[in-house]
C-alpha positions in Angstrom: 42.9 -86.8 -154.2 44.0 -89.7 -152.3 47.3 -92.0 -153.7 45.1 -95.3 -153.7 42.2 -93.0 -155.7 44.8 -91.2 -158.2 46.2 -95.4 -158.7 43.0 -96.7 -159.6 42.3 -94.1 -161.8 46.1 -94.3 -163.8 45.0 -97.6 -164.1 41.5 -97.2 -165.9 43.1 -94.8 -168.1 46.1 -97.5 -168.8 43.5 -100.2 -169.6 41.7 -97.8 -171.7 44.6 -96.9 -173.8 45.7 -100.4 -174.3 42.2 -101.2 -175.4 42.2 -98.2 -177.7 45.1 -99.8 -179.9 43.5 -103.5 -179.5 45.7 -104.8 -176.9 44.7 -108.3 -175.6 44.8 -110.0 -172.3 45.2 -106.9 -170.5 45.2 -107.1 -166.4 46.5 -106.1 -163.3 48.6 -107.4 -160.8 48.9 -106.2 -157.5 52.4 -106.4 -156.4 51.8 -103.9 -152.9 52.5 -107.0 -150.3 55.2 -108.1 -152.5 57.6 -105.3 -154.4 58.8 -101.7 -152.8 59.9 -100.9 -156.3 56.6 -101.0 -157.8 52.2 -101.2 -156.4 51.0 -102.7 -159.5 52.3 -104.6 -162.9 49.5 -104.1 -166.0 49.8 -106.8 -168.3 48.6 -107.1 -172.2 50.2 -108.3 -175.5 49.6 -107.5 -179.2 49.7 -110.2 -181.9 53.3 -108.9 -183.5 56.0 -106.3 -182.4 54.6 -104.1 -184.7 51.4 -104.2 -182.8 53.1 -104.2 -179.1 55.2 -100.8 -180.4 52.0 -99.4 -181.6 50.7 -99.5 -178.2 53.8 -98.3 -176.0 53.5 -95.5 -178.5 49.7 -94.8 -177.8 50.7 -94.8 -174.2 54.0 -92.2 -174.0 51.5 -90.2 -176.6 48.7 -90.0 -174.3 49.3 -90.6 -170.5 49.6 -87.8 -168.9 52.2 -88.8 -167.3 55.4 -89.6 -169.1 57.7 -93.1 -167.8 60.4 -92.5 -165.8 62.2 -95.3 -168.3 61.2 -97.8 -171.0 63.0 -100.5 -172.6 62.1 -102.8 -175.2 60.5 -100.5 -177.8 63.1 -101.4 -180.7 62.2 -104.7 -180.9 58.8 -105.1 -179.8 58.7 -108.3 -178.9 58.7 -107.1 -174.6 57.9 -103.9 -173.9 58.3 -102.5 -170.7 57.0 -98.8 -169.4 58.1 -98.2 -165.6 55.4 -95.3 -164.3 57.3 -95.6 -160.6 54.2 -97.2 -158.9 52.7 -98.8 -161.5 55.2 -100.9 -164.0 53.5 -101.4 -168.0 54.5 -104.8 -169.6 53.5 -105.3 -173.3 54.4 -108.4 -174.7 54.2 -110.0 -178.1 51.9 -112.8 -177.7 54.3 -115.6 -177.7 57.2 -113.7 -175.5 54.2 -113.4 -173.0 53.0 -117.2 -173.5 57.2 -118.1 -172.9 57.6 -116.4 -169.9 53.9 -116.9 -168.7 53.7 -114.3 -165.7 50.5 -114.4 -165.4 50.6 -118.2 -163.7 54.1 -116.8 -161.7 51.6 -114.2 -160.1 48.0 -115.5 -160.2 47.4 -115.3 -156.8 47.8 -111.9 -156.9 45.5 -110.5 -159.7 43.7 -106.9 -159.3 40.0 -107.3 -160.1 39.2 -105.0 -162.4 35.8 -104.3 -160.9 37.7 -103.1 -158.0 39.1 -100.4 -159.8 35.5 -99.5 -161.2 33.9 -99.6 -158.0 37.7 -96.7 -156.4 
């Protein structure tokens, strides 16, 4: 299976998780013209830290593949899940409305239909 397939397919499943637990918001930015640390950023918030936690947790439970680090997970309020190519951010909604990167990377959002269509 081809790295660009195998990405596309991590990041279905990521989506899907975060939608499992009611995430909000959730996208993709592609950061492959931009990082070397990292391909792609997947962004989503819950509505408390209680809610953001509950999803990191759905995530290290059920991605097959376990991050290489995490930090944030004792207080919820930014959560962040580093998979080496792909980098998780869950926010509490108002952490993610302070530090809006969502406008900061606009330009480079991943359609989501593009990973349907792999």
């Amino acid at each position: 299976m081809s790295r660009d397939l195998e990405e596309r397919e991590d990041l279905r499943t990521l989506l899907n998780l975060i939608e499992d637990k009611k995430g909000e918001r959730a996208r993709i930015i592609d950061m492959r013209d931009h990082s070397l640390a990292t391909s792609f950023f997947v962004l989503a918030n819950g509505t408390n830290p209680k809610h953001v936690r509950a999803i990191a947790e759905n995530l290290e439970e059920k991605f097959e593949r376990k991050p290489f680090g995490k930090e944030g997970l004792e207080n919820g309020s930014w959560v962040a899940l580093d998979y080496g190519e792909i980098m998780v951010h869950l926010f509490d909604e108002g952490v993610r409305d302070f530090y809006d990167l969502d406008d900061l990377w606009v330009e480079r959002e991943f359609s989501l239909e593009k990973v349907e269509e792999g």
